[in-house]
C-alpha positions as CSV (number, residue, x, y, z in Angstrom):
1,X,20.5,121.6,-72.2
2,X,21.8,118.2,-71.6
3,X,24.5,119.2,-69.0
4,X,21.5,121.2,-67.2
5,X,19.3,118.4,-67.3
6,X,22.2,115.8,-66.0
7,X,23.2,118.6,-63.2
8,X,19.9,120.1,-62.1
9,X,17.6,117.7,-63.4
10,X,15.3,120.8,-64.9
11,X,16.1,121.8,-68.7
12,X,16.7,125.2,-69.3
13,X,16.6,127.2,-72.3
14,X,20.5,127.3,-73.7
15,X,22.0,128.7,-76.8
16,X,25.2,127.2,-78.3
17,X,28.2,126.8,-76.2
18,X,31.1,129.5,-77.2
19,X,33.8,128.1,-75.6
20,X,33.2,125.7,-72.4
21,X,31.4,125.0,-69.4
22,X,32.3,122.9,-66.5
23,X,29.8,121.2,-63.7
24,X,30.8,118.9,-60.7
25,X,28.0,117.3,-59.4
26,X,26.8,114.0,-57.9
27,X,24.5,111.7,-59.7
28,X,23.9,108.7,-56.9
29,X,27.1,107.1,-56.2
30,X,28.6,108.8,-58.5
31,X,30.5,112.0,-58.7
32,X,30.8,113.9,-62.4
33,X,32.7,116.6,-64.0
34,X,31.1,117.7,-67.4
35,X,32.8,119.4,-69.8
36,X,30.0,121.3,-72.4
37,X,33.1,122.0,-75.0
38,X,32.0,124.8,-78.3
39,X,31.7,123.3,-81.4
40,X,33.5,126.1,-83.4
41,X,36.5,125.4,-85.4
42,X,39.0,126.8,-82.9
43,X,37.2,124.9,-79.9
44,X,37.1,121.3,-82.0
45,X,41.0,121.4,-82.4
46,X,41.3,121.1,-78.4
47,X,38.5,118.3,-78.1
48,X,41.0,115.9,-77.5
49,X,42.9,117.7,-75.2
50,X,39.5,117.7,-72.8
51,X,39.2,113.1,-73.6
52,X,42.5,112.3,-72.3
53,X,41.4,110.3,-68.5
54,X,37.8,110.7,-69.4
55,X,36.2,108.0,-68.4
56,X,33.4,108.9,-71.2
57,X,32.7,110.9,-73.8
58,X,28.6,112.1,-75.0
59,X,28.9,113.7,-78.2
60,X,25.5,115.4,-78.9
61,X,24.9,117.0,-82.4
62,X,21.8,119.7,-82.4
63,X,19.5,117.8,-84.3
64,X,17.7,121.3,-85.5
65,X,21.1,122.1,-87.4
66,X,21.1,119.2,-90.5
67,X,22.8,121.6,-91.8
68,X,25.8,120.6,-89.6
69,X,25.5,116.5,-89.3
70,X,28.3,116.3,-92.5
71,X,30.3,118.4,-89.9
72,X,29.8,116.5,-86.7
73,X,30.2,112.9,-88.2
74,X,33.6,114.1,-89.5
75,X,34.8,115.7,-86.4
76,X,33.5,112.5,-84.0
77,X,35.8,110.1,-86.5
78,X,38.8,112.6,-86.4
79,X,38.1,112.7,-82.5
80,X,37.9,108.5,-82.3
81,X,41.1,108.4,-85.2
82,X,43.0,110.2,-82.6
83,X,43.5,107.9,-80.2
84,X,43.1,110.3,-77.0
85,X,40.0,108.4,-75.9
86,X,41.9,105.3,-76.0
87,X,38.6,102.7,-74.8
88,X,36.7,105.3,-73.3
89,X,33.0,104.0,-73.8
């Protein structure tokens, strides 16, 4: 929903990513490409394929999944340990 609200500034009702999507846009001066990468085990080991020349990175976690928090915090330190995203904000 975040991507939609970023790209078309409307939210939109979304279910969890399975694999990616990608949107180029323009957001004032500024022109974007998001990457809305799956949270399943197979999609997480590319992550940091997808940081390297980012010039940020959003991590969302679906706050209606608790269930999963253990799960993202250990993913977003593997993610920062890895050194792809270098100083990427």
């Amino acid at each position: 929903m975040l991507l939609s609200v970023l790209a078309n500034r409307k939210p939109l009702e979304t279910v969890p990513t399975i694999g990616f999507n990608v949107k180029v846009f323009k957001k004032g001066n500024v022109n974007m490409k998001c990457w809305d990468i799956g949270s399943q085990f197979h999609y997480r080991t590319k992550w940091s394929c997808y940081c390297k020349g980012c010039n940020m990175v959003l991590y969302a976690v679906d706050a209606a999944a608790p269930q999963k928090m253990a799960t993202a915090k250990k993913e977003l330190h593997k993610l920062l340990d890895h050194g792809s995203i270098g100083a990427t904000p």
